[in-house]
MARTI-549373 format. One line per 4 residues: number of its first residue (from 0); for each residue x negated, y, z of N, C-alpha, C. Coordinates in steps of 0.02 Angstrom, whole numbers, plus 50000, padded with zeros to 5 digits. Layout:
N
NUM) X/Y/Z/X/Y/Z/X/Y/Z ~ ...
// end
This chain:
168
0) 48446/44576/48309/48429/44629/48356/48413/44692/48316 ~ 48444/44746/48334/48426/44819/48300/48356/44846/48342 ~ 48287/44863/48297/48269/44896/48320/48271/44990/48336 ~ 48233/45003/48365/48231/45093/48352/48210/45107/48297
4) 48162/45079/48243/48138/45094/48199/48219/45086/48136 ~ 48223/45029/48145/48291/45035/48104/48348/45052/48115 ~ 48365/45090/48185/48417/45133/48205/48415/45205/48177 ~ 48328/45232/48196/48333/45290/48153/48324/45297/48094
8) 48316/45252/48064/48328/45261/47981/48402/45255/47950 ~ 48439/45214/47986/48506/45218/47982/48540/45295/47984 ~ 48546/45292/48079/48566/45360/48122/48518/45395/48177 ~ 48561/45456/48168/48521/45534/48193/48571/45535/48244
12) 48524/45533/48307/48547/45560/48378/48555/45626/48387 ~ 48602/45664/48414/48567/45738/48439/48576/45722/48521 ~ 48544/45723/48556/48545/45713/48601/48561/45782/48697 ~ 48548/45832/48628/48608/45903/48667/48689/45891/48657
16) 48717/45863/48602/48778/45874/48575/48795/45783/48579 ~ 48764/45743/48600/48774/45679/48591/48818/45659/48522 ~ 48814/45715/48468/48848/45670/48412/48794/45645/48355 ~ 48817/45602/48312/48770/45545/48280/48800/45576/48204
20) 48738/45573/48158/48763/45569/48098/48716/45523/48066 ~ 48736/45494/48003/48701/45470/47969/48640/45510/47923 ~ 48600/45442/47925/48534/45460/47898/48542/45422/47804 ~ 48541/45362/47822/48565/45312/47759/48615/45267/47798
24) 48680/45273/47742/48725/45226/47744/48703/45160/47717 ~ 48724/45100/47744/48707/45054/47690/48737/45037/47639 ~ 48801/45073/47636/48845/45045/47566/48852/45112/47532 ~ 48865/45167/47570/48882/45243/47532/48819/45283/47553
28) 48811/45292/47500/48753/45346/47496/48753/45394/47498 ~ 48826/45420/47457/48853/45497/47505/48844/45531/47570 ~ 48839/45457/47616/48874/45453/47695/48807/45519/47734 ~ 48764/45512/47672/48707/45531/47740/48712/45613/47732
32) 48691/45641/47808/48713/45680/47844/48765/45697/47866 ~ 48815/45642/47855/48893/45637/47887/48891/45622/47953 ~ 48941/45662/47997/48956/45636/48058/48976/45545/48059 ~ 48942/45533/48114/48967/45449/48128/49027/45446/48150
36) 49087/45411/48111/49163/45401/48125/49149/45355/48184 ~ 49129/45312/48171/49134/45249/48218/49208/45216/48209 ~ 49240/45184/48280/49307/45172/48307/49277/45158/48376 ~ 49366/45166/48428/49350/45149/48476/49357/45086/48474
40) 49334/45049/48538/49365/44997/48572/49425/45010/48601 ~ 49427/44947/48641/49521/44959/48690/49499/44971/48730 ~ 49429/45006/48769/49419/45051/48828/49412/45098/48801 ~ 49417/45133/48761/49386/45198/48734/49333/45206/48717
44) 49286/45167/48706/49201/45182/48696/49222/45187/48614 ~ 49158/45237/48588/49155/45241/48527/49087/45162/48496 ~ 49104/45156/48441/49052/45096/48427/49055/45115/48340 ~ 48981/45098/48324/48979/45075/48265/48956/45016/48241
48) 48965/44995/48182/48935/44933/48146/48868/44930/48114 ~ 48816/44914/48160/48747/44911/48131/48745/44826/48124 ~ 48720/44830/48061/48687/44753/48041/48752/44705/48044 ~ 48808/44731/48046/48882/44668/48070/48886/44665/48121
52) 48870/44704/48165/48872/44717/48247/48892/44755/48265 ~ 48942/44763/48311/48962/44827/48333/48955/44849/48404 ~ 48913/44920/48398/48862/44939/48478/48906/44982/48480 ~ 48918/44978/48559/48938/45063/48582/48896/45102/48565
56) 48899/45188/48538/48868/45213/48533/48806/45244/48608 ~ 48843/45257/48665/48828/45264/48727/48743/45209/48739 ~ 48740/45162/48700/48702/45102/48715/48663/45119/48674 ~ 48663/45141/48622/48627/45153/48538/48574/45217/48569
60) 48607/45249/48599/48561/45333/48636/48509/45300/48680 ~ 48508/45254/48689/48477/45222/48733/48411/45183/48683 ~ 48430/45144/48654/48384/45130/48600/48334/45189/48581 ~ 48402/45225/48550/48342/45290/48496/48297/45347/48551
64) 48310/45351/48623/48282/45391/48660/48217/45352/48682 ~ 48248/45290/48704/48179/45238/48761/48155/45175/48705 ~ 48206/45163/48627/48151/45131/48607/48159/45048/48620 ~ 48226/45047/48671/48246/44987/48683/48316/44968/48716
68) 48361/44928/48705/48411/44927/48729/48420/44930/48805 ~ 48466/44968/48830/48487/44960/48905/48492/44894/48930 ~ 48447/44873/48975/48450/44799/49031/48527/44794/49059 ~ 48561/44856/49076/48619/44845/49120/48653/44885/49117
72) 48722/44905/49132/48766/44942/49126/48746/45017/49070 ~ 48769/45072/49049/48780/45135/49042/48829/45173/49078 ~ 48818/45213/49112/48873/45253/49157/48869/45316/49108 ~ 48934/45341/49112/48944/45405/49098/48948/45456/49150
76) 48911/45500/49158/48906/45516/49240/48964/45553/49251 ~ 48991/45590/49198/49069/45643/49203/49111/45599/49210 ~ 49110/45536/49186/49167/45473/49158/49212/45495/49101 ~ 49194/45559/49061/49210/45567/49002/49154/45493/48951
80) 49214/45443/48926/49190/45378/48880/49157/45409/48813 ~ 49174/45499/48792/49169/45498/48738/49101/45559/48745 ~ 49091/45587/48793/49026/45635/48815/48954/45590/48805 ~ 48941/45555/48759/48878/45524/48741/48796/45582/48732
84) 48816/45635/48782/48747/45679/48777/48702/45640/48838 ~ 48646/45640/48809/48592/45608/48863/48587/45632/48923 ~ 48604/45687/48947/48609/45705/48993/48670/45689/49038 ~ 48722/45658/49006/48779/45636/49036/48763/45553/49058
88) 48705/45505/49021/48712/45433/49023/48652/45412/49070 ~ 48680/45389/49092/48623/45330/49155/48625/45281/49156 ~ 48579/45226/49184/48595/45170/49188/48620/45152/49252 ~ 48636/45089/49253/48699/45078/49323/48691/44993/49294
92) 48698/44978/49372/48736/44915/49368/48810/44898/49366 ~ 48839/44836/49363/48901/44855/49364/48945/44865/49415 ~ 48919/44850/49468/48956/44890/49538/48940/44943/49548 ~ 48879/44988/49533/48880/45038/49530/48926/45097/49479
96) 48916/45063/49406/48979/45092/49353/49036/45097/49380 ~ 49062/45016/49407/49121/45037/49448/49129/45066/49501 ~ 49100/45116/49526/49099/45163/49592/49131/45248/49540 ~ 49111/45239/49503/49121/45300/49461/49157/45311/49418
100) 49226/45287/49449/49288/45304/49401/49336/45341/49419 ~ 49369/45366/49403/49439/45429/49418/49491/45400/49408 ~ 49547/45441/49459/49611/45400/49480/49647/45382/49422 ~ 49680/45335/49393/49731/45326/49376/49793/45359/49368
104) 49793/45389/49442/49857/45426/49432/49919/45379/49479 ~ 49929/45320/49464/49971/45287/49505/49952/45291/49584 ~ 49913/45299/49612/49936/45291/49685/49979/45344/49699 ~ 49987/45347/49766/50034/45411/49771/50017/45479/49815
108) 49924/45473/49821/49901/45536/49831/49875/45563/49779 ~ 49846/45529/49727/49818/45560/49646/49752/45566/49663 ~ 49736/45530/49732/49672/45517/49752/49638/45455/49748 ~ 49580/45413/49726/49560/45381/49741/49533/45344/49799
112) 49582/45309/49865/49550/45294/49936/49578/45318/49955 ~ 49656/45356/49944/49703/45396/49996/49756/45355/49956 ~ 49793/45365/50016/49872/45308/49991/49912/45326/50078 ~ 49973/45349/50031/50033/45339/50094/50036/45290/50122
116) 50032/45288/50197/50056/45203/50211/50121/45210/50242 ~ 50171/45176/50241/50244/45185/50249/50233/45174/50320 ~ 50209/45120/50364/50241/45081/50396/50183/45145/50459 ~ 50128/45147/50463/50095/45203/50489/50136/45281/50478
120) 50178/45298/50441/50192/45373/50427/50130/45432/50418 ~ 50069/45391/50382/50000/45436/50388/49984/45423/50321 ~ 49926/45456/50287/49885/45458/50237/49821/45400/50268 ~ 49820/45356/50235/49770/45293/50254/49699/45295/50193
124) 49651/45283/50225/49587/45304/50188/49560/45226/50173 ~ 49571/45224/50119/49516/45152/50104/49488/45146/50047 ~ 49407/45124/50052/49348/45141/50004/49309/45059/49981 ~ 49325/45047/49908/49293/44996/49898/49233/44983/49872
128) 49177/44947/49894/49124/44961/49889/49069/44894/49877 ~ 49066/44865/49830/49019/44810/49821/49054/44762/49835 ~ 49137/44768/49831/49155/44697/49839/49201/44711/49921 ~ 49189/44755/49943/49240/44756/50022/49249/44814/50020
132) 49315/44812/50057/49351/44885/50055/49337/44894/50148 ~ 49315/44972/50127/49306/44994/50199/49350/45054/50214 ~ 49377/45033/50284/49433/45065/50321/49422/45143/50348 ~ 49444/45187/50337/49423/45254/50350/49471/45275/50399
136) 49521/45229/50437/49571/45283/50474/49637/45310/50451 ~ 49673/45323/50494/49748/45364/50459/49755/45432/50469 ~ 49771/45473/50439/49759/45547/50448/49828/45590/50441 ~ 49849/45613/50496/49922/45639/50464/49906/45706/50416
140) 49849/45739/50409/49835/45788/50352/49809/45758/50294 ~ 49824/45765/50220/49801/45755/50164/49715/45768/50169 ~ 49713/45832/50169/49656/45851/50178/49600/45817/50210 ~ 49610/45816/50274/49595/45793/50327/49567/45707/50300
144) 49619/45665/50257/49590/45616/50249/49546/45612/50186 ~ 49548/45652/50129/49506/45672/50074/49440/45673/50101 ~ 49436/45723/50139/49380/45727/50169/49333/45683/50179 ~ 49372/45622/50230/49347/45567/50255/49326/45538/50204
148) 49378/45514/50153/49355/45487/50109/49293/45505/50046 ~ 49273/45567/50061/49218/45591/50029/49151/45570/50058 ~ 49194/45585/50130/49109/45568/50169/49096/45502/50158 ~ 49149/45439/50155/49132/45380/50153/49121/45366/50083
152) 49122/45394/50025/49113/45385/49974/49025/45392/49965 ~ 49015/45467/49988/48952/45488/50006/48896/45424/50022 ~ 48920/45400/50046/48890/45351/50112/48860/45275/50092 ~ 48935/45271/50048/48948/45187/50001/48901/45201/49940
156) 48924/45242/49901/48915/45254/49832/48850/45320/49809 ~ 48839/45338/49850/48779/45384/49833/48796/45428/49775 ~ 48740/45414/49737/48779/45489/49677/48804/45452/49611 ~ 48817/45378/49626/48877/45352/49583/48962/45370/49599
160) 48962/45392/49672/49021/45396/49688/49064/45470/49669 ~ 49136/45473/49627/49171/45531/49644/49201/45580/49675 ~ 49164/45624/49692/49196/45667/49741/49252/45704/49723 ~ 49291/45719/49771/49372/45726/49758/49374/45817/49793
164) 49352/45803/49859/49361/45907/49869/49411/45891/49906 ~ 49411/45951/49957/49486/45963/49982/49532/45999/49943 ~ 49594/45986/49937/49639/46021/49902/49667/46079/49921 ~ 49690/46126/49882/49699/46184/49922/49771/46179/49941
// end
């Protein structure tokens, strides 16, 4: 287990700029006051190797601020993986984390909860939420169903959820 005491003797949080540099390396002694390289993972989180362990850094801010590891999730509240300023990280559970992610890109409104439905000829609103997807209606305006789907986002997800806007 890393404590805070031996996190900050390691590494230096800034916690305006969320970047980390070293304090003492344990093998290079050079290292200190170097920015922390880290690597990502295959989600994108940055992590380093404390003690033969490797922490997300996102989790580590958490340590060096409160002194103790996060009980449950880290959300990035922008859902930028690499914005590690304290002001960007919260805690979350993990249905809540998963309320707070941005489209993909594959559907075919570029919205999250809007989707063409062929067989309706409408924009169809559906919002998943703790495990069930809730039905918002068919909307022959884009807009019109964004909307909806904000309000039901509003509703489900509180201020874990992404708001999308009407488009112009």
């Amino acid at each position: 287990m890393i404590s805070q005491e031996m996190l900050k003797a390691r590494l230096h949080y800034n916690p305006d700029t969320g970047d980390w540099t070293w304090v003492e390396h344990p093998w290079f002694k050079s290292y200190a006051g170097r920015p922390v390289a880290g690597n990502r993972d295959k989600d994108g989180y940055a992590r380093v190797s404390i003690n033969d362990k490797n922490v997300k850094l996102h989790r580590l801010a958490f340590l060096f601020m409160l002194g103790e590891m996060p009980p449950a999730e880290v959300d990035h509240i922008n859902g930028d993986k690499t914005d590690n300023r304290w002001c960007n990280l919260r805690l979350a559970e993990r249905a809540q984390n998963g309320q707070n992610i941005r489209d993909s890109g594959r559907n075919t409104s570029g919205i999250i909860g809007v989707n063409w439905n062929n067989h309706e000829q409408k924009w169809q609103v559906r919002v998943m939420a703790f495990g069930t997807r809730h039905s918002g209606g068919y909307f022959s305006d884009i807009n019109a169903a964004i909307a909806k789907r904000d309000q039901m986002v509003k509703e489900l997800h509180a201020e874990f959820g992404v708001l999308q806007g009407v488009t112009p």
